[in-house]
C-alpha positions in Angstrom: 99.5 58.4 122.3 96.9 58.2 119.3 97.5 60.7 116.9 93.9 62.1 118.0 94.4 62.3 120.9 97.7 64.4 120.1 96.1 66.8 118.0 93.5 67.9 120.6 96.2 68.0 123.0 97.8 70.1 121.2 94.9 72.2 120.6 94.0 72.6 124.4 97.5 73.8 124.7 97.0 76.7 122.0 94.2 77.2 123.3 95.2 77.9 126.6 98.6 80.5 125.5 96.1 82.1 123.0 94.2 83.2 126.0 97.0 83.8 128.6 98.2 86.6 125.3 94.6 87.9 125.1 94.9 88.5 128.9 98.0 90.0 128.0 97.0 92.4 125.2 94.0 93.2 127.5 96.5 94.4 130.2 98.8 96.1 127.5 95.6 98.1 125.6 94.4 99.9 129.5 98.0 100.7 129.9 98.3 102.6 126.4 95.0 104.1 127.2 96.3 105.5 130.5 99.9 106.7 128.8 97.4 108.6 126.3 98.0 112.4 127.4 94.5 113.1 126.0 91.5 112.2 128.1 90.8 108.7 128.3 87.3 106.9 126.5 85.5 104.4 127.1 85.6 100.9 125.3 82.5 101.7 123.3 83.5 104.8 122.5 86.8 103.8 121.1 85.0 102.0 119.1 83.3 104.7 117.1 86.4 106.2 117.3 88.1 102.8 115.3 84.7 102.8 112.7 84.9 106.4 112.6 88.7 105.9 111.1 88.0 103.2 108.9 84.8 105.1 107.9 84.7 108.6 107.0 81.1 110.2 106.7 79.4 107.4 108.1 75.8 108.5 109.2 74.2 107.4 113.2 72.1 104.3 111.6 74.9 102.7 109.8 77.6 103.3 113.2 74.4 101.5 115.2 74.3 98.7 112.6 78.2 98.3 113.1 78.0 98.5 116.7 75.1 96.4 117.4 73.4 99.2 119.4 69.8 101.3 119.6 69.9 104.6 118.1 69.7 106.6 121.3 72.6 104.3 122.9 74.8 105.7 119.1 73.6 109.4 119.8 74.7 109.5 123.1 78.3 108.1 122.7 78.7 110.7 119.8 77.8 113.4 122.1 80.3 112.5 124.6 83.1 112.1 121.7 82.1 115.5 119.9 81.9 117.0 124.1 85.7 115.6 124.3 86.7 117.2 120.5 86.8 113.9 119.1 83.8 113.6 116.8 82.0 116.0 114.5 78.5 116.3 113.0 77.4 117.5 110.2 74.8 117.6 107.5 75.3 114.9 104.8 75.9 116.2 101.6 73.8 114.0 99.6 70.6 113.8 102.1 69.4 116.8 104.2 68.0 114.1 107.0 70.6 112.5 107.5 74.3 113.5 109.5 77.4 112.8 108.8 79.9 111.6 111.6 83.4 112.4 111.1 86.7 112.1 113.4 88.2 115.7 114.2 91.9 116.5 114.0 92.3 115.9 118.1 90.3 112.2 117.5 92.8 111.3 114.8 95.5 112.7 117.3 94.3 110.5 119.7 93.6 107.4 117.8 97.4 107.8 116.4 98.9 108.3 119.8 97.0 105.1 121.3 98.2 102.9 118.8 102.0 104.4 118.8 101.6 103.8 122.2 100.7 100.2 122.0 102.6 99.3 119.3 105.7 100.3 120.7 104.6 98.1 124.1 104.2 95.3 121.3 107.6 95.8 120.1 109.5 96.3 123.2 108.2 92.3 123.8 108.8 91.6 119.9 112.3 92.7 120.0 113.4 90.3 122.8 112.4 87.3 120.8 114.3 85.5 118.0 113.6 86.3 114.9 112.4 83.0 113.4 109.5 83.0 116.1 108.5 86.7 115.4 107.9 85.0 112.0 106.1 81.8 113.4 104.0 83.9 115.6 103.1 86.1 112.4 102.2 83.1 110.8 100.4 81.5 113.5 98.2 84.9 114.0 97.1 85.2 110.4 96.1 81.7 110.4 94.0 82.3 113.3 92.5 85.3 111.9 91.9 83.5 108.7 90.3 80.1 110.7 88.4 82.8 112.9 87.0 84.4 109.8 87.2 87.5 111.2 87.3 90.7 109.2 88.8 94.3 109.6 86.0 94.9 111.9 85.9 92.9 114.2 82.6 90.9 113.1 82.9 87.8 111.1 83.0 88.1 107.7 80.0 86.0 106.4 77.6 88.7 108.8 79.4 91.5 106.6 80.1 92.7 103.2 83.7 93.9 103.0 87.3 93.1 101.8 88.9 90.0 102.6 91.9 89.6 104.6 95.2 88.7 102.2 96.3 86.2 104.6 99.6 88.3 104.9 101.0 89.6 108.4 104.4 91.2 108.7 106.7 90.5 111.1 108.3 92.5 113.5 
């Protein structure tokens, strides 16, 4: 076989277990969500809960800009977070038109618990393989990451300003 011809080969094959774990993950996240003894959000909304996190204080435009969405699409998931205890507004402190967004003790609560929860599905599955490919897979997912060039946030990084990943991932 041409060395070519080996190389794409091999990544058809990545390719393929890269999106049988994506499937995975997929399956594992809705399960954590369900275990969450808080009520459940949305997709979206977990996602101003995640920016919300990351980004204290962060006013409705700049959580649209993140999110990709209109203005009234932003407002309305806000109000179903802050109806659920998950999301306060208030009035920024250095500009009287604008609000401030800001993740409430219960949000945090949440956030914490959903990723507990998923972590420890993660490690349950982590734990039953040998060490030396809980390292190769550590490796393997920071280089995709890095090759992806995708950031923190889930948007590539040359559509964002931001930090850069470290290319470090810890293993398990």
């Amino acid at each position: 076989m041409r060395p070519e011809a080996a190389t794409q080969e091999n990544r058809a094959a990545a390719a393929r277990v890269a999106g049988e774990v994506i499937e995975l993950l997929e399956v594992m996240w809705h399960k954590g969500r369900d275990l969450a003894p808080t009520a459940p959000v949305s997709v979206s909304q977990l996602r101003v809960l995640y920016i919300l996190d990351r980004e204290d204080g962060i006013n409705l435009r700049t959580l649209g800009e993140e999110l990709g969405a209109a203005p009234s699409s932003v407002s309305r998931l806000c109000d179903r977070l802050q109806a659920l205890g998950y999301v306060e507004r208030a009035a920024s402190r250095s500009s009287r038109r604008e609000v401030e967004l800001r993740l409430t003790p219960p949000g945090t609560r949440y956030l914490g618990e959903l990723r507990a929860r998923r972590q420890s599905a993660l490690l349950e599955i982590l734990e039953r393989m040998p060490q030396a490919d809980r390292d190769a897979l550590a490796r393997g997912l920071g280089g995709f990451l890095d090759a992806a060039d995708w950031g923190e946030e889930g948007q590539p990084e040359s559509s964002r300003e931001g930090p850069v990943r470290d290319g470090t991932a810890d293993s398990a």
